[in-house]
N, CA, C and O atoms as a GROMACS GRO file, in nm:
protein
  560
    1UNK      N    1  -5.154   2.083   6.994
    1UNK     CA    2  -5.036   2.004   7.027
    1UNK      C    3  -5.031   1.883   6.935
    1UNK      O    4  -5.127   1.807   6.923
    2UNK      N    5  -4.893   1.864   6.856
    2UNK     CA    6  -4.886   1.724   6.833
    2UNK      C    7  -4.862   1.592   6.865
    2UNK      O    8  -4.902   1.552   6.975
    3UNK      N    9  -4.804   1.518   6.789
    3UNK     CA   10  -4.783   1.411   6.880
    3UNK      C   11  -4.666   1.387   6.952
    3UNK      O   12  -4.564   1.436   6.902
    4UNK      N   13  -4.654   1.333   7.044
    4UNK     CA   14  -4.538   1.346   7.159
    4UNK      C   15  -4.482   1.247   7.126
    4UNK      O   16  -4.426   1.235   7.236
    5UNK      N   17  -4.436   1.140   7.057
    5UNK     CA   18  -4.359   1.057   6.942
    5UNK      C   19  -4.374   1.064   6.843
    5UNK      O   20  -4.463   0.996   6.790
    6UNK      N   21  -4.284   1.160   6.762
    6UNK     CA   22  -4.235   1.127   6.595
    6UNK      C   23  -4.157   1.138   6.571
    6UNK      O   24  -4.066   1.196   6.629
    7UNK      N   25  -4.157   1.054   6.415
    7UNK     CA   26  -4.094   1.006   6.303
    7UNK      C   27  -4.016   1.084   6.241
    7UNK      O   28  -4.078   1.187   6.216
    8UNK      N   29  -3.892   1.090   6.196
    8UNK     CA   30  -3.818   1.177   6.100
    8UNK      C   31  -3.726   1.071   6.052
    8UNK      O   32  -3.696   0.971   6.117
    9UNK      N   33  -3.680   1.101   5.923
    9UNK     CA   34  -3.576   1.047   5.845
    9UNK      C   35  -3.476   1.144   5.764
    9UNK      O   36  -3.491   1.226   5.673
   10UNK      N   37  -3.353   1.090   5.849
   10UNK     CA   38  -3.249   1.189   5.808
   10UNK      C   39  -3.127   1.115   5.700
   10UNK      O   40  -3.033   1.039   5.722
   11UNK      N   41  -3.175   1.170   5.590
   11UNK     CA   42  -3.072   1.120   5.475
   11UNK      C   43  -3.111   1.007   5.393
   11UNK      O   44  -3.073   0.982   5.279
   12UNK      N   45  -3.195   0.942   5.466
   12UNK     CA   46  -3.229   0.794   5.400
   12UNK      C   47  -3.434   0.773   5.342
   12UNK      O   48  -3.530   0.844   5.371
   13UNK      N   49  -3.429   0.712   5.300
   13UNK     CA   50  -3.578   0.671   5.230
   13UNK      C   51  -3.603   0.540   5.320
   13UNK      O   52  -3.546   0.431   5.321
   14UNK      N   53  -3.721   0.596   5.404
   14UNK     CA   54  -3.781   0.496   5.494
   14UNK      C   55  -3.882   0.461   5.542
   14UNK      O   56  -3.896   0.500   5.658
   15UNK      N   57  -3.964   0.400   5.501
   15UNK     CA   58  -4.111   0.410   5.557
   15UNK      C   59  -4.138   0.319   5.690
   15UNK      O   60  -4.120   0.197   5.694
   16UNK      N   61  -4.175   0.386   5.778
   16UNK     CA   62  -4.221   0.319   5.906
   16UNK      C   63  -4.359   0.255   5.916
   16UNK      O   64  -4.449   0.338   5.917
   17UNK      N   65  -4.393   0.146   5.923
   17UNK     CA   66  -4.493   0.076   5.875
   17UNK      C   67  -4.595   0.113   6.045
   17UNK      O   68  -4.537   0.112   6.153
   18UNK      N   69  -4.753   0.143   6.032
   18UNK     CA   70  -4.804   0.141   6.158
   18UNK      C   71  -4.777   0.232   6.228
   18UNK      O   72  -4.768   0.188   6.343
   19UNK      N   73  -4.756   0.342   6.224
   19UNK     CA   74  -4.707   0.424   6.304
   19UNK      C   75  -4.799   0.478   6.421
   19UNK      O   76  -4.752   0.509   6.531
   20UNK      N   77  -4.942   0.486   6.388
   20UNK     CA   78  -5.011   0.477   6.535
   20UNK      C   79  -5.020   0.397   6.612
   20UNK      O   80  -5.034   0.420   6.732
   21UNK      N   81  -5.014   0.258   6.549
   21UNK     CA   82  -5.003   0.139   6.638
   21UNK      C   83  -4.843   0.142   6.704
   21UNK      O   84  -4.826   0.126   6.824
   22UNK      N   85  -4.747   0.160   6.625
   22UNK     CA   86  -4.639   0.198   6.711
   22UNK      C   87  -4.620   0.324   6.839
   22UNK      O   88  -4.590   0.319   6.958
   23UNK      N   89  -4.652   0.424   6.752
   23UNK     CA   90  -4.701   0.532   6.851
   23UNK      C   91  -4.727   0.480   7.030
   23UNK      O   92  -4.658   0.487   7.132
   24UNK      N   93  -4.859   0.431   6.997
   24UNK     CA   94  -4.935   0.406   7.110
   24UNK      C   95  -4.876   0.302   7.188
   24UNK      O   96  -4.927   0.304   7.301
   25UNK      N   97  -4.778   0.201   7.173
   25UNK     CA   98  -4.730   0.098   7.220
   25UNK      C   99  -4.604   0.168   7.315
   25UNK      O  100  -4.588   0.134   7.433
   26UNK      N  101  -4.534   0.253   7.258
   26UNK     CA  102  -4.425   0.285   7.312
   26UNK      C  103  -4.455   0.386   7.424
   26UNK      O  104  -4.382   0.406   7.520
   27UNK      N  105  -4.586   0.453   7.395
   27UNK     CA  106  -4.642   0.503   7.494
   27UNK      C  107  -4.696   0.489   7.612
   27UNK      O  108  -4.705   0.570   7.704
   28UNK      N  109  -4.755   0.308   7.600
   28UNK     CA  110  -4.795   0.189   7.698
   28UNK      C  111  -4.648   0.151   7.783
   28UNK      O  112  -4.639   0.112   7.899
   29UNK      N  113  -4.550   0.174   7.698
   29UNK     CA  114  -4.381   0.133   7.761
   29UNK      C  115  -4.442   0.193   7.843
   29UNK      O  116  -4.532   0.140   7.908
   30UNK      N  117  -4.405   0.321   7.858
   30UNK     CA  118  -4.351   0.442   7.901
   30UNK      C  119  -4.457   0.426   8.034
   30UNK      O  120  -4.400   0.430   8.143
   31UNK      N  121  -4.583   0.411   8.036
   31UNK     CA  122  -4.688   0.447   8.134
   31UNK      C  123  -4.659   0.328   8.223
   31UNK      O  124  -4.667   0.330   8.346
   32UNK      N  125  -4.623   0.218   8.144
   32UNK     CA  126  -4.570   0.049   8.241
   32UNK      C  127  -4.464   0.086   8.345
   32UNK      O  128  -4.464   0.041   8.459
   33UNK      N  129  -4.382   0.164   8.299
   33UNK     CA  130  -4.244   0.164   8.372
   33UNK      C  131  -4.301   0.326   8.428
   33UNK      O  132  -4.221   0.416   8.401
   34UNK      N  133  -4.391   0.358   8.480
   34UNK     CA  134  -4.428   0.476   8.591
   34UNK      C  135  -4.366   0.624   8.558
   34UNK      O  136  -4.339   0.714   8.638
   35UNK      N  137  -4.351   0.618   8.398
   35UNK     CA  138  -4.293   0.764   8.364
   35UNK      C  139  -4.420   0.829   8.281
   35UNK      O  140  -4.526   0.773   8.256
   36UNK      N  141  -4.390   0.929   8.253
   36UNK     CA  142  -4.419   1.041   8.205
   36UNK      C  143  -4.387   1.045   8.085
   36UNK      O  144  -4.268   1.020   8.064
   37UNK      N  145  -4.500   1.086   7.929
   37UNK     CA  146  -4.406   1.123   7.819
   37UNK      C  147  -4.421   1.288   7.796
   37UNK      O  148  -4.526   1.350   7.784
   38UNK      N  149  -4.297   1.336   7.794
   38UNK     CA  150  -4.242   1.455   7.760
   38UNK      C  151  -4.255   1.461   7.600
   38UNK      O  152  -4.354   1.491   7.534
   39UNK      N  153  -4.155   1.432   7.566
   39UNK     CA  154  -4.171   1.415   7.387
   39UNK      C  155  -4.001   1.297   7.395
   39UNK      O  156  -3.913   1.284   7.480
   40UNK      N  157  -4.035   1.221   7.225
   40UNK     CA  158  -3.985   1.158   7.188
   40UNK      C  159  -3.988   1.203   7.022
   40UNK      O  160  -4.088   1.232   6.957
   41UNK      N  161  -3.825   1.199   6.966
   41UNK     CA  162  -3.818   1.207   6.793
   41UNK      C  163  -3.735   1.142   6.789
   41UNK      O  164  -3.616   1.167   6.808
   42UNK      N  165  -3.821   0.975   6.745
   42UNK     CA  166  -3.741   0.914   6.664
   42UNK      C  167  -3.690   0.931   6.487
   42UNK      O  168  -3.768   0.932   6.391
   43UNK      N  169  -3.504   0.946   6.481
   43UNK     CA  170  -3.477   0.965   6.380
   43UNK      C  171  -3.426   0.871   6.321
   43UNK      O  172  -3.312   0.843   6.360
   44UNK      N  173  -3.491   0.778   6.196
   44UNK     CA  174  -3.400   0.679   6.130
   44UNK      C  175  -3.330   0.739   5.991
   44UNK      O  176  -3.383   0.805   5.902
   45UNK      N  177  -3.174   0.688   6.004
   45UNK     CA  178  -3.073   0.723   5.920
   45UNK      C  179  -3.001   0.658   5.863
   45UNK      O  180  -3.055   0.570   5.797
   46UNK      N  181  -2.856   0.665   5.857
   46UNK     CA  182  -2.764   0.558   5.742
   46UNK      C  183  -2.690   0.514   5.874
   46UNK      O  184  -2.700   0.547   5.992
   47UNK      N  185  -2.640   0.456   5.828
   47UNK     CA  186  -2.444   0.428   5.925
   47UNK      C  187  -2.411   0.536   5.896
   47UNK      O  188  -2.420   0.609   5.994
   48UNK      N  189  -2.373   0.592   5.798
   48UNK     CA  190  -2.305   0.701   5.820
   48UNK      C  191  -2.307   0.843   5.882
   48UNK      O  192  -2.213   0.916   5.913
   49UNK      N  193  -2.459   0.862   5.893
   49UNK     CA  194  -2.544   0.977   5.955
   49UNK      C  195  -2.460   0.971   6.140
   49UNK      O  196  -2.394   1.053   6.203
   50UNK      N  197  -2.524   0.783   6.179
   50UNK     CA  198  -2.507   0.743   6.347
   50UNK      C  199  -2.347   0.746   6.360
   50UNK      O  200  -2.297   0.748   6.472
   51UNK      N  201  -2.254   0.745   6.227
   51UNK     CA  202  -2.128   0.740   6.298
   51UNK      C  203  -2.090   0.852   6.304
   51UNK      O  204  -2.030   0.856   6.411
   52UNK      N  205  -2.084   0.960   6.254
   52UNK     CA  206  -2.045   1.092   6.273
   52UNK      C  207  -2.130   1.140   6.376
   52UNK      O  208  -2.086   1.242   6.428
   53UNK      N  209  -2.250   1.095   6.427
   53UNK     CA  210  -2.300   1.125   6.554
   53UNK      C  211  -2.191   1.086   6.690
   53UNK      O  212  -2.161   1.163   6.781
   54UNK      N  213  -2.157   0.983   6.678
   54UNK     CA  214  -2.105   0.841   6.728
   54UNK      C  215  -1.962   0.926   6.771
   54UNK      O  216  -1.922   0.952   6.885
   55UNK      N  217  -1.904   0.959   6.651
   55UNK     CA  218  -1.797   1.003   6.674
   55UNK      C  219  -1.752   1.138   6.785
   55UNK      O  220  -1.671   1.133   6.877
   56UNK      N  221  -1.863   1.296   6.720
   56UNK     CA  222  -1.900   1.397   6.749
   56UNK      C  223  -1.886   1.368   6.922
   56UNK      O  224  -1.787   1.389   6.991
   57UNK      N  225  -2.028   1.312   6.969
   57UNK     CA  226  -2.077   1.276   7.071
   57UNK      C  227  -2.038   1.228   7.204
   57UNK      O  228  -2.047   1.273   7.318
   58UNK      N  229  -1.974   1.084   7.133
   58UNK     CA  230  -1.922   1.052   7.239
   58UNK      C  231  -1.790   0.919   7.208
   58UNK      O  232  -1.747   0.822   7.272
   59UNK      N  233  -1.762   0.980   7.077
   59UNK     CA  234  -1.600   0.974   7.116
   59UNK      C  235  -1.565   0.799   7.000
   59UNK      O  236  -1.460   0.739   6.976
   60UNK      N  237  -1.638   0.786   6.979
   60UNK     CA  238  -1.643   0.640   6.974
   60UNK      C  239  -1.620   0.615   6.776
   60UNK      O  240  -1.702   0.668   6.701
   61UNK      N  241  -1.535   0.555   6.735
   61UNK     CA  242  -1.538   0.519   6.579
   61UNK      C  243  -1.601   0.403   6.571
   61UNK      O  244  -1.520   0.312   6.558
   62UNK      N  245  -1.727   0.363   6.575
   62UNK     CA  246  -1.745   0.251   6.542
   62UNK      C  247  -1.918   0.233   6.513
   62UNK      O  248  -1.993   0.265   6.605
   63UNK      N  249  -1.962   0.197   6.418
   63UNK     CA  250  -2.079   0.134   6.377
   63UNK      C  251  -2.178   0.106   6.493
   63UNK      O  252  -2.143   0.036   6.587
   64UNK      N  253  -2.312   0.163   6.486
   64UNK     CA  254  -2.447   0.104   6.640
   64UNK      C  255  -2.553   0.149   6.535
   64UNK      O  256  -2.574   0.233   6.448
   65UNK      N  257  -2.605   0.046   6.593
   65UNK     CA  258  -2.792   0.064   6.562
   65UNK      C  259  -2.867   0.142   6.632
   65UNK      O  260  -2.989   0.131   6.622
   66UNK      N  261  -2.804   0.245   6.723
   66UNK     CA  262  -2.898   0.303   6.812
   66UNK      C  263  -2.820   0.412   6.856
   66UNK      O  264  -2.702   0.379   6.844
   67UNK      N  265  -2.828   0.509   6.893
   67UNK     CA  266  -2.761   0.642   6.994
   67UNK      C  267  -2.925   0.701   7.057
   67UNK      O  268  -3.028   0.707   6.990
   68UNK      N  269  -2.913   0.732   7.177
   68UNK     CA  270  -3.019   0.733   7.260
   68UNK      C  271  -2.958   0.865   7.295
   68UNK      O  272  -2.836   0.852   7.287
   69UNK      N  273  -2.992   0.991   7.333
   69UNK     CA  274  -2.991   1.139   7.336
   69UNK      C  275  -3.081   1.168   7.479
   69UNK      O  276  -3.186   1.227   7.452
   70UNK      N  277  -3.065   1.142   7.615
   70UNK     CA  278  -3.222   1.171   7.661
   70UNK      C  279  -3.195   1.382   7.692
   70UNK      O  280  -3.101   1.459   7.673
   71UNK      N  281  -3.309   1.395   7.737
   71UNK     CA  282  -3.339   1.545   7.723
   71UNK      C  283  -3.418   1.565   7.888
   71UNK      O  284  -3.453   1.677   7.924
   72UNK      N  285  -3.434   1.461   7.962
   72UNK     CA  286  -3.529   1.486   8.112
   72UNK      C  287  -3.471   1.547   8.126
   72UNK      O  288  -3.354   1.562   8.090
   73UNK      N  289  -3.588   1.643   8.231
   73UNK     CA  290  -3.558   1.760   8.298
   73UNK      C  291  -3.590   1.705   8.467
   73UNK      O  292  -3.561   1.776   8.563
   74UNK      N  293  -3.655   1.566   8.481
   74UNK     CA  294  -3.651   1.495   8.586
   74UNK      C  295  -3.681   1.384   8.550
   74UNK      O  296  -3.709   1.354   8.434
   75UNK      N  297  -3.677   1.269   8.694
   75UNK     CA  298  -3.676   1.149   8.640
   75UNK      C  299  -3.805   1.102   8.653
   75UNK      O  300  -3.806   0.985   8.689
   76UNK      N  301  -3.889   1.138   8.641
   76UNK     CA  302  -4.091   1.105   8.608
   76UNK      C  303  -4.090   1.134   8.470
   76UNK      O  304  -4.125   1.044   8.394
   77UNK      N  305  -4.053   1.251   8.419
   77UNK     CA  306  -4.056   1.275   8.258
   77UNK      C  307  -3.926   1.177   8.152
   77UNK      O  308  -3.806   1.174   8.180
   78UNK      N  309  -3.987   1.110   8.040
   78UNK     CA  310  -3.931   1.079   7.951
   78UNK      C  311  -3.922   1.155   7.804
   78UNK      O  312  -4.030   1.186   7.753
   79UNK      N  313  -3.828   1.180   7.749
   79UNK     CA  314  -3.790   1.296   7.639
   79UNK      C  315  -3.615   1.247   7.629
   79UNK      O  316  -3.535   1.202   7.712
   80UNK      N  317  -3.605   1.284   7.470
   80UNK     CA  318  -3.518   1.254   7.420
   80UNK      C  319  -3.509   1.227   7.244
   80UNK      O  320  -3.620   1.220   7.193
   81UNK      N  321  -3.390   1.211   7.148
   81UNK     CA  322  -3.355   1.200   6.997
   81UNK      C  323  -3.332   1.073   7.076
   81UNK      O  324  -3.286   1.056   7.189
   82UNK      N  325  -3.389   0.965   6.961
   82UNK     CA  326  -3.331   0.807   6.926
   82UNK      C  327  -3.306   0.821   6.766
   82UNK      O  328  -3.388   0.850   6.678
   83UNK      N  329  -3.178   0.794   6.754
   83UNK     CA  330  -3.149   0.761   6.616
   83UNK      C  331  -3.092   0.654   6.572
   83UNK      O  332  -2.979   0.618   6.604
   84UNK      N  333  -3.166   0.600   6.499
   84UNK     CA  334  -3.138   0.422   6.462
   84UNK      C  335  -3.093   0.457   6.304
   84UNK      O  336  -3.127   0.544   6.223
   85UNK      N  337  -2.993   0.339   6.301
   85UNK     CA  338  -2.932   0.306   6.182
   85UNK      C  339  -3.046   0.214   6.119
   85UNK      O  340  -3.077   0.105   6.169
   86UNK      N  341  -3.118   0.280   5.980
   86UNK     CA  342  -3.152   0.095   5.925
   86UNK      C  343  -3.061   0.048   5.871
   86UNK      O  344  -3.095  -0.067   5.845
   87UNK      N  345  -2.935   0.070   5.825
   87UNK     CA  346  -2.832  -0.013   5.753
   87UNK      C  347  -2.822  -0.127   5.850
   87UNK      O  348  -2.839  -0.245   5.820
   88UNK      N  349  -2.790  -0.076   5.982
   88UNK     CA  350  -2.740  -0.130   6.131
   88UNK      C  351  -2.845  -0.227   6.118
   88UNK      O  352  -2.794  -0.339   6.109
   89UNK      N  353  -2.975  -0.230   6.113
   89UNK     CA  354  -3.101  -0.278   6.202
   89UNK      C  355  -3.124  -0.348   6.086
   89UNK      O  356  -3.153  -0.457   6.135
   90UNK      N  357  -3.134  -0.364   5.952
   90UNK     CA  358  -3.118  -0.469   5.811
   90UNK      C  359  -3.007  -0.586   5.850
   90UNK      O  360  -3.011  -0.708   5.844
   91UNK      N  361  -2.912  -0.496   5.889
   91UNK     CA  362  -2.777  -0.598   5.891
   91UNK      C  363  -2.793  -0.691   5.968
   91UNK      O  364  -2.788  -0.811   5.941
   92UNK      N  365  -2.820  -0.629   6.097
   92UNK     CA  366  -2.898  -0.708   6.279
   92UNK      C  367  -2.963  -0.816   6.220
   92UNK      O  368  -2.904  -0.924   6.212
   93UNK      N  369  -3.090  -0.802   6.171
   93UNK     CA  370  -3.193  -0.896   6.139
   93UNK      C  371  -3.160  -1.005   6.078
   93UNK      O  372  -3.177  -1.113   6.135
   94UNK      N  373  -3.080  -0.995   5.894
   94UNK     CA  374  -3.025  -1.079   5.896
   94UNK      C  375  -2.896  -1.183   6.005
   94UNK      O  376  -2.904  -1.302   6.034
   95UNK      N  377  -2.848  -1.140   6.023
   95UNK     CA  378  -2.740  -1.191   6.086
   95UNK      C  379  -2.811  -1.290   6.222
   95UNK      O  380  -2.796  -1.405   6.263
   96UNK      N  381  -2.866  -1.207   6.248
   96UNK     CA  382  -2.992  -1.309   6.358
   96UNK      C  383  -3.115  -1.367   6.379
   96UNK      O  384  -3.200  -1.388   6.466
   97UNK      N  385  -3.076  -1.390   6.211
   97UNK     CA  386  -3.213  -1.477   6.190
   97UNK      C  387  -3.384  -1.377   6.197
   97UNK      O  388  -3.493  -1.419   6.159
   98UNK      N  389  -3.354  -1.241   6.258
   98UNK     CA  390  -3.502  -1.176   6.278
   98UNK      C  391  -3.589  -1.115   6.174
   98UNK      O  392  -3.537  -1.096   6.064
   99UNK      N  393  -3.700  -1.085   6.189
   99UNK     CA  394  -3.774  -1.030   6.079
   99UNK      C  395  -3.743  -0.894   6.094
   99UNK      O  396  -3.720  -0.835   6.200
  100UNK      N  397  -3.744  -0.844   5.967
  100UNK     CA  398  -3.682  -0.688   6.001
  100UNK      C  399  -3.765  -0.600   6.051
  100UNK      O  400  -3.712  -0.498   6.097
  101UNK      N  401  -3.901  -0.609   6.058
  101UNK     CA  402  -3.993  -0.507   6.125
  101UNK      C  403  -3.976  -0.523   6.255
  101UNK      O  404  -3.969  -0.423   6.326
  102UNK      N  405  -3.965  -0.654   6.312
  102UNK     CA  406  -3.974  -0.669   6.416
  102UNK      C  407  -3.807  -0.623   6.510
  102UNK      O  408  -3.800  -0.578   6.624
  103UNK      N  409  -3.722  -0.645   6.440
  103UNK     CA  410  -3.576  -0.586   6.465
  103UNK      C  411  -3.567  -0.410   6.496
  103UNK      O  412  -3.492  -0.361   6.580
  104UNK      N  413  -3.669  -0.325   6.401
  104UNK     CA  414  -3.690  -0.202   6.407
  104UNK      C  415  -3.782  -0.212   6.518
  104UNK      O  416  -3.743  -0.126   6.598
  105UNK      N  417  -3.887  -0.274   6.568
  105UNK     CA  418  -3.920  -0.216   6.693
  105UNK      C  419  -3.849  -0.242   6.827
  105UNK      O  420  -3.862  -0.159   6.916
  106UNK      N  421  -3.778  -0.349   6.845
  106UNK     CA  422  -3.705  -0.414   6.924
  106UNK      C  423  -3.576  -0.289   6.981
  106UNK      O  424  -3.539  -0.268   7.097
  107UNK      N  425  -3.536  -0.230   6.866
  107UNK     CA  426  -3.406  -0.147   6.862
  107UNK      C  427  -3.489   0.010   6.895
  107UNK      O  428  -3.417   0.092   6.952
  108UNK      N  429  -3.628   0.054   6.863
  108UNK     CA  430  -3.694   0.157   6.908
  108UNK      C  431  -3.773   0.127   7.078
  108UNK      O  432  -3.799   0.238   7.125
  109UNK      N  433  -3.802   0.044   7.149
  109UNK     CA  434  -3.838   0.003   7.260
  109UNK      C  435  -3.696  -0.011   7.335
  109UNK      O  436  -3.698   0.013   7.456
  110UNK      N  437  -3.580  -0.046   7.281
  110UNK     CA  438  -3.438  -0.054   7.335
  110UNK      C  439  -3.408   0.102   7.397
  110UNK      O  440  -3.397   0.133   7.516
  111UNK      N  441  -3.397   0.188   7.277
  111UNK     CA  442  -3.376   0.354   7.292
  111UNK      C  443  -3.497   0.438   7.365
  111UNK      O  444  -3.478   0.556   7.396
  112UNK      N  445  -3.644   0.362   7.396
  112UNK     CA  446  -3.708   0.392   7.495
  112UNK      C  447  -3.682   0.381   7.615
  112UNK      O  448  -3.676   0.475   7.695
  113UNK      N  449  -3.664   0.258   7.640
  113UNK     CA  450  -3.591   0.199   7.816
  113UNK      C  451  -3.487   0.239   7.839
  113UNK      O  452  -3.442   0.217   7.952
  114UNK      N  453  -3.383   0.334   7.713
  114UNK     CA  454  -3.235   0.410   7.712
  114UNK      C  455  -3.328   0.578   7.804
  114UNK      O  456  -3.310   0.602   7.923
  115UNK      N  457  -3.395   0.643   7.736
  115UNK     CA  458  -3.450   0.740   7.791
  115UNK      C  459  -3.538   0.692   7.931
  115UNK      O  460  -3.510   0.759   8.030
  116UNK      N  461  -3.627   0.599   7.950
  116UNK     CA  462  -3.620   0.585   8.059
  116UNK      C  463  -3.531   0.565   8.189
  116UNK      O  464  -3.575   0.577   8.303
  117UNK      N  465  -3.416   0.536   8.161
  117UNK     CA  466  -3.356   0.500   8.269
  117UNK      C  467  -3.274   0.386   8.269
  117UNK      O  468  -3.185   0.399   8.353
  118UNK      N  469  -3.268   0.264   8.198
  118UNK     CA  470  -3.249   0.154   8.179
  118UNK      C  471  -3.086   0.145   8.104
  118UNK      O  472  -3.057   0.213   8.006
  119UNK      N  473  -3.024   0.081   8.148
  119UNK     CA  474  -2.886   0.105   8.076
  119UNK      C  475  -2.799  -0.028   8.052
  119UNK      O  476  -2.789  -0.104   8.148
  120UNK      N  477  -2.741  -0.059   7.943
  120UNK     CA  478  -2.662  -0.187   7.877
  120UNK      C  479  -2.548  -0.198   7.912
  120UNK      O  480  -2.506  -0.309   7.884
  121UNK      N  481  -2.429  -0.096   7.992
  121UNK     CA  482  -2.310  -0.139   8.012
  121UNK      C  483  -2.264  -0.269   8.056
  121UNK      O  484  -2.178  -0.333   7.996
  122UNK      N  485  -2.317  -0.305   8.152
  122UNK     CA  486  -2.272  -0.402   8.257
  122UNK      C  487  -2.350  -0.533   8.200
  122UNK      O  488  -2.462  -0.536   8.150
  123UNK      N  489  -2.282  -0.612   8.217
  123UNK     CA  490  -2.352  -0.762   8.163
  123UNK      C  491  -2.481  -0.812   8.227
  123UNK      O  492  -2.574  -0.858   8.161
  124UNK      N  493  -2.482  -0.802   8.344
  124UNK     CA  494  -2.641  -0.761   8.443
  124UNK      C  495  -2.743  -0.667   8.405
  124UNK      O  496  -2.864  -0.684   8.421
  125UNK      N  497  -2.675  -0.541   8.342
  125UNK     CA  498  -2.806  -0.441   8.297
  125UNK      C  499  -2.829  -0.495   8.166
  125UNK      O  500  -2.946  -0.489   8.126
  126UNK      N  501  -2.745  -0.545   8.093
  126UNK     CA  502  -2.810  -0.596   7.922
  126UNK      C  503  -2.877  -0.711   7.937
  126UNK      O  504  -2.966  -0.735   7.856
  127UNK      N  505  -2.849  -0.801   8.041
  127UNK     CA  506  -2.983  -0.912   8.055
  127UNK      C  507  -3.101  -0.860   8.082
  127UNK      O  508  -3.197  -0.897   8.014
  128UNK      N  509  -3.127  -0.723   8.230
  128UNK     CA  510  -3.273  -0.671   8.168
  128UNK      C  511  -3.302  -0.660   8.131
  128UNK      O  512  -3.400  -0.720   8.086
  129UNK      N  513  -3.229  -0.522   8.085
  129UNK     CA  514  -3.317  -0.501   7.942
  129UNK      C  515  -3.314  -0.588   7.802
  129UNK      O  516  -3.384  -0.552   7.708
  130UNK      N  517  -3.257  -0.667   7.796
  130UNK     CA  518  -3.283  -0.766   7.698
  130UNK      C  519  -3.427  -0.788   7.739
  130UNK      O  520  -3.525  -0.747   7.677
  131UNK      N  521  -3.426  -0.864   7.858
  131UNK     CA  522  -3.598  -0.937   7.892
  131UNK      C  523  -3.709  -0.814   7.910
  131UNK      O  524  -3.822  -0.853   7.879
  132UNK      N  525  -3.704  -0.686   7.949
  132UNK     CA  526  -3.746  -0.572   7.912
  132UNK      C  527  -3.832  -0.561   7.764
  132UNK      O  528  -3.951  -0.557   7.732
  133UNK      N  529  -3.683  -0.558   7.684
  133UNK     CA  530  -3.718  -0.565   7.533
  133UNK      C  531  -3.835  -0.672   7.480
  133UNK      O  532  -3.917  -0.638   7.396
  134UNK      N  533  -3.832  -0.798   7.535
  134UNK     CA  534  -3.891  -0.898   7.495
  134UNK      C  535  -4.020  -0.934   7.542
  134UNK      O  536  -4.096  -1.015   7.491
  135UNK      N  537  -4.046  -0.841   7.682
  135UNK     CA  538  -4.182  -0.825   7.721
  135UNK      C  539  -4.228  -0.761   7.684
  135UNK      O  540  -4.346  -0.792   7.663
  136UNK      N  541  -4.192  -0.630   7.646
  136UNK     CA  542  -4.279  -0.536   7.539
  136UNK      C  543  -4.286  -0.536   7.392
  136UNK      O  544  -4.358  -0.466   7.321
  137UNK      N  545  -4.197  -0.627   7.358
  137UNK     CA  546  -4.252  -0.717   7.214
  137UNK      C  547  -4.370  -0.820   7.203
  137UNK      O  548  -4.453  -0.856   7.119
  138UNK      N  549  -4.332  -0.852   7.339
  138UNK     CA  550  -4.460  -0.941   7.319
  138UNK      C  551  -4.585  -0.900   7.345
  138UNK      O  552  -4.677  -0.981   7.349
  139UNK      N  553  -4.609  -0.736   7.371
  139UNK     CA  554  -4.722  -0.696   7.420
  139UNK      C  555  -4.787  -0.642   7.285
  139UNK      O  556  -4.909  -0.625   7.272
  140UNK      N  557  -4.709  -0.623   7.204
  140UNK     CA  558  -4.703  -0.520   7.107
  140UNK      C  559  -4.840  -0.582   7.001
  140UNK      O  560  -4.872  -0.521   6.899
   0.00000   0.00000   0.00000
């Protein structure tokens, strides 16, 4: 068996810095919040890759750093495609002052707590998981 989080890059040249140390962190998410990992493939791509996803999917013309795919077959197991824009997640960083490694894990722990369960619509659910996001950055 391999590993139950990986890496792919679709269209773009990208090196993911740490990847066992990432690995294993997102895996600590996952065991924090009382789930199960099934499998996880994170895919980083262009803007253009996530908007024709974007579009396809679910309808939407417009530019994201993230599309979250989950795949549970119940809610103890976590599984699912995260596909992050780095155009998106370069752009993010600057614009908000962040370091860009740290913007790429921030936006991969985001599309984790998306497959767990955790959801941004409502102005109440994006303050969790905002503070979500920021406790498991800081664990990292």
């Amino acid at each position: 068996m391999g590993f139950l989080i990986r890496f792919f890059n679709e269209g773009i040249k990208f090196t993911l810095k740490n990847k066992p140390g990432i690995r294993k962190w997102l895996e600590d998410v996952i065991r924090e919040e009382n789930k199960n990992l099934s499998y996880i493939n994170i895919i980083f791509c262009s803007d253009e890759v996530l908007l024709v996803l974007n579009k396809n999917y679910l309808d939407h013309e417009t530019l994201t750093d993230i599309l979250t795919f989950p795949y549970q077959e119940n809610d103890k197991m976590v599984s699912g495609d995260i596909f992050i824009s780095i155009d998106r997640v370069r752009e993010n960083a600057t614009e908000f002052g962040q370091d860009f490694e740290k913007e790429v894990k921030r936006v991969m722990v985001h599309g984790v707590l998306h497959l767990i369960g955790y959801s941004d619509h409502r102005k109440k659910e994006k303050v969790i998981m905002t503070d979500r996001e920021d406790y498991y950055l800081a664990l990292f």
